[in-house]
C-alpha positions as CSV (number, residue, x, y, z in Angstrom):
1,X,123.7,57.9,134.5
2,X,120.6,59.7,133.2
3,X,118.6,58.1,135.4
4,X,120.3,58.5,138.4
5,X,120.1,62.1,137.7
6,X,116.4,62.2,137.1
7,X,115.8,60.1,140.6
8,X,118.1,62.1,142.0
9,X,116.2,65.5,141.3
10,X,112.7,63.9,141.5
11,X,113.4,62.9,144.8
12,X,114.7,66.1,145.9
13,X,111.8,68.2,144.4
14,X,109.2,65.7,146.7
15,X,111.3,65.7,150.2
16,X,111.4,69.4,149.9
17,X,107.6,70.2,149.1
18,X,106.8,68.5,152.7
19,X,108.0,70.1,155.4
20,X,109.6,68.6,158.3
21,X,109.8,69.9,162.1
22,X,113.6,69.1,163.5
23,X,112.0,66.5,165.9
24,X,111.0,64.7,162.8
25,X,113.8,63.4,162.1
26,X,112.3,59.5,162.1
27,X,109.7,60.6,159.9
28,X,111.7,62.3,156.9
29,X,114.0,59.3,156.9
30,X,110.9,57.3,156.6
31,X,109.9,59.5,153.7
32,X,112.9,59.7,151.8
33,X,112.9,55.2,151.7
34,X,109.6,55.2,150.7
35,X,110.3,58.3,147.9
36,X,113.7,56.1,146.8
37,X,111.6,53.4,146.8
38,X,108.6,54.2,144.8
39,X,111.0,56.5,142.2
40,X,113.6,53.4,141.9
41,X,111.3,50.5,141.6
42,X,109.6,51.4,137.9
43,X,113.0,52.2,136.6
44,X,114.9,48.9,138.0
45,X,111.5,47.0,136.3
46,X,112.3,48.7,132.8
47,X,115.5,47.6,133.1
48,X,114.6,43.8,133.7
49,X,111.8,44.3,131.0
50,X,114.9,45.8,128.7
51,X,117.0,42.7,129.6
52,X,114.1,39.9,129.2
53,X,113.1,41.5,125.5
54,X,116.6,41.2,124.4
55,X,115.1,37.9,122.6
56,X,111.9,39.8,121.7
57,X,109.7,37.7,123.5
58,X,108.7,39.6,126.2
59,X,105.9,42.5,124.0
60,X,104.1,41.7,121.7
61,X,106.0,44.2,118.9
62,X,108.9,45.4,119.5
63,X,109.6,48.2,122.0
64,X,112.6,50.3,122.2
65,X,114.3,50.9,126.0
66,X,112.6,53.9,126.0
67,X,109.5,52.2,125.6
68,X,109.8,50.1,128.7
69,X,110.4,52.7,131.4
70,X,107.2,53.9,129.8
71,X,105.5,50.5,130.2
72,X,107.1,50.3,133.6
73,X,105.4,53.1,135.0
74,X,102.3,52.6,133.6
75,X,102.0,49.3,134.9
76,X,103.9,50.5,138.3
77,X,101.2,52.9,138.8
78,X,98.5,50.2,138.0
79,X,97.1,52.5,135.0
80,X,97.1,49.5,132.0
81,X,96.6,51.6,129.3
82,X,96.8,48.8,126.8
83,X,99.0,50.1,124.1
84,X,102.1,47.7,125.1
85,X,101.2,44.2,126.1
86,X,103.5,41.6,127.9
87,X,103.2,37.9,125.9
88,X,105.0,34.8,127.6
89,X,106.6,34.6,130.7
90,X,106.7,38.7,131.0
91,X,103.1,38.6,131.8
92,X,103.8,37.7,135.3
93,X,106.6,40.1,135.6
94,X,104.2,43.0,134.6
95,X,101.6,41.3,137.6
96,X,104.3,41.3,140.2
97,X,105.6,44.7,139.0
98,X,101.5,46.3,139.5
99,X,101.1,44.5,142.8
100,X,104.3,45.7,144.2
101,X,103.3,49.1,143.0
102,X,99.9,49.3,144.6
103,X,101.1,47.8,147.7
104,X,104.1,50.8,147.5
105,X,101.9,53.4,146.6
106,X,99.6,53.0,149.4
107,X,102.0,52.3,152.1
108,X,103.7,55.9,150.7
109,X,99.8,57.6,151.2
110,X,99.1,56.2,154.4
111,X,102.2,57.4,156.1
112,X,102.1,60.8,154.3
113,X,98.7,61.2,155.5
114,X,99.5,60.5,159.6
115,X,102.0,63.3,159.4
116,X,101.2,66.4,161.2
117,X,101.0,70.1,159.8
118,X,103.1,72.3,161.1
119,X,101.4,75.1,163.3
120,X,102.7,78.3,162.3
């Protein structure tokens, strides 16, 4: 429910720092999938990382829930740090999870960047 309530708020704080002309209408919609999207996507992966180490052979030590939306993001956003490391079959997880993230991330920057400022 936690979560919810962070996406929730993060997602409001990032559709109202753009702002939108009424006619853009398409464009805001467009926004807000991509913002549920790339805000949803880390925390649905820590949850499958969170499921898959039930058996603690997903890390290489073990890792609290916590400790995977952590991972998550850091792999989502294609950082690596290092500090956790996927072993076994999670390896591949933790590829597809970074691929999908860079793809996501710059779909999100290239429509961000067409959009028009407003003249005032």
């Amino acid at each position: 429910m936690g979560i919810i309530v962070v996406w929730l708020g993060m997602k409001y704080a990032l559709t109202t720092a753009v702002s939108f002309s009424g006619a853009d209408r398409t464009v805001r919609t467009l926004v807000d999938i991509f913002l549920s999207v790339i805000l949803l996507l880390p925390l649905c992966f820590a949850n499958a990382f969170t499921l898959l180490d039930l058996s603690g052979a997903c890390f290489s030590e073990e890792v609290r829930p916590i400790e995977t939306i952590y991972f998550s993001v850091v792999t989502y956003t294609t950082l690596g740090y290092g500090d956790i490391t996927p072993v076994g079959p999670c390896r591949y997880f933790a590829a597809f999870e970074a691929l999908l993230g860079l793809f996501a991330l710059g779909l999100f920057v290239a429509t961000v960047s067409t959009l028009q400022p407003l003249e005032e």
